[in-house]
Kinemage of the C-alpha trace (Angstrom):
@kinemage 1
@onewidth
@group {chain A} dominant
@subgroup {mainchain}
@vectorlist {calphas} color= white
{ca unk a 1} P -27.593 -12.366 -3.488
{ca unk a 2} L -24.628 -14.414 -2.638
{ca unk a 3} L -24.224 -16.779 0.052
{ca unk a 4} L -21.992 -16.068 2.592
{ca unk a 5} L -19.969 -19.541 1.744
{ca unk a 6} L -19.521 -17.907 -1.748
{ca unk a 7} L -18.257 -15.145 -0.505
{ca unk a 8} L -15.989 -16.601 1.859
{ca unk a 9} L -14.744 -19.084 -0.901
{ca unk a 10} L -13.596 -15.631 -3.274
{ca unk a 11} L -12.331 -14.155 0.165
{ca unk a 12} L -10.402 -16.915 0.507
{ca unk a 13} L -8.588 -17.343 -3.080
{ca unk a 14} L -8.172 -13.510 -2.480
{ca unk a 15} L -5.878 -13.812 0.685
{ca unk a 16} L -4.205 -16.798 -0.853
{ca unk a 17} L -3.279 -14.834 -3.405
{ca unk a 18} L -2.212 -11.517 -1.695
{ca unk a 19} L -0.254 -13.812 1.298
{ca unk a 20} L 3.509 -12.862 2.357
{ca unk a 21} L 5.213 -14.766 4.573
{ca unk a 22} L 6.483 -13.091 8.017
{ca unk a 23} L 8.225 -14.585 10.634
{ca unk a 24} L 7.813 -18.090 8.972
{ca unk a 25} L 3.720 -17.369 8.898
{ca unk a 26} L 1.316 -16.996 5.937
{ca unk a 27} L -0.400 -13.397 6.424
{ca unk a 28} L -2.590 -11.449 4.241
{ca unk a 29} L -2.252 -7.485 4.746
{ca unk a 30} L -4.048 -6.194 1.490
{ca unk a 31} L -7.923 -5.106 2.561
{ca unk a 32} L -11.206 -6.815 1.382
{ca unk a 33} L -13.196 -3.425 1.881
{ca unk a 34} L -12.177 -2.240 -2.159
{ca unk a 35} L -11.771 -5.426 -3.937
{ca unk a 36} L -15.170 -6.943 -2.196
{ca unk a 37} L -16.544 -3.625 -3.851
{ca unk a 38} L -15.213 -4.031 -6.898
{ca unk a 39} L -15.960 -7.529 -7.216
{ca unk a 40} L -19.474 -8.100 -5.803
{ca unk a 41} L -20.841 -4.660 -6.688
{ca unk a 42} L -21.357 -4.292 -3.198
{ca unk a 43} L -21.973 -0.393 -1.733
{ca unk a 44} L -19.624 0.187 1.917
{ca unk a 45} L -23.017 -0.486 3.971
{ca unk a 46} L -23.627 -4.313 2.531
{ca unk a 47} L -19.186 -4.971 2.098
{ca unk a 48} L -19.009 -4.698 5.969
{ca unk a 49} L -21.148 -7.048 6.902
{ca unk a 50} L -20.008 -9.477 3.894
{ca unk a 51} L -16.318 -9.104 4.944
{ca unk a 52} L -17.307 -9.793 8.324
{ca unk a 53} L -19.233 -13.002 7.985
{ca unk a 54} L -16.834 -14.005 5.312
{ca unk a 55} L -13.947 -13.963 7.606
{ca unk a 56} L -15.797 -15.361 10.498
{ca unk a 57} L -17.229 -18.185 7.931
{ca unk a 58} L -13.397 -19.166 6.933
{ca unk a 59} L -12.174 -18.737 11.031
{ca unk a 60} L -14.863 -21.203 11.608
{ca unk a 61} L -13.726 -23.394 8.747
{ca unk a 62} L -10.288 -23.010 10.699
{ca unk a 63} L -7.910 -21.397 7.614
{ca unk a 64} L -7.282 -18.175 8.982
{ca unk a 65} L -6.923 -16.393 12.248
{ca unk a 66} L -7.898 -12.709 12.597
{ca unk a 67} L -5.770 -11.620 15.758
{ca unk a 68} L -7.196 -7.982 16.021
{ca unk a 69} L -11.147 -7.702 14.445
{ca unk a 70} L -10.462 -4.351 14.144
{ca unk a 71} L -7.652 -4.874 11.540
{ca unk a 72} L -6.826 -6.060 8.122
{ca unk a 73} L -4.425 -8.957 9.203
{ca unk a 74} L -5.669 -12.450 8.198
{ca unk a 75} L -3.159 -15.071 9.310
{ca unk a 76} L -3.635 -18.543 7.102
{ca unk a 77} L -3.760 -21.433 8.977
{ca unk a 78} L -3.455 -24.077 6.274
C-alpha cells in the first residue's frame, strides 16, 4: 500500500496542475474521487479515506486550504 505522504505528494502535483486562478487566488475545482481511482487502482470505499488524509496531510503541511470539507475546492497556499 501507499503511504499517505505518497499520496498526498501525487495529490498535490494533481491540484498544481488542474489550478485556475480566481479572484487573484490559486484554486483547484477538478475532483480527486476519479483520477485517485484511476491512478492508484483504488475501489470508492479505500479513495475516500485516501483523499481525505491526503488533503488533511498537505493542510497540515500548510499548501492548501479546504474551506468547505464537504466540497471539491482546494485553495493553494504556496
Amino acid at each position: 500500500m501507499v503511504a499517505i505522504a505518497e499520496y498526498a505528494d501525487a495529490v498535490y502535483q494533481f491540484v498544481q496542475a488542474h489550478a485556475t486562478v480566481e479572484d487573484g487566488r490559486r484554486v483547484c475545482r477538478e475532483p480527486l474521487y476519479p483520477w485517485l481511482m484511476k491512478a492508484f487502482d483504488l475501489n470508492l470505499y479505500e479513495v475516500k479515506g485516501v483523499r481525505t488524509a491526503a488533503v488533511k496531510e498537505l493542510q497540515r503541511r500548510g499548501l492548501v486550504e479546504r474551506p468547505n470539507p464537504r466540497g471539491i475546492l482546494l485553495i493553494l497556499t504556496d
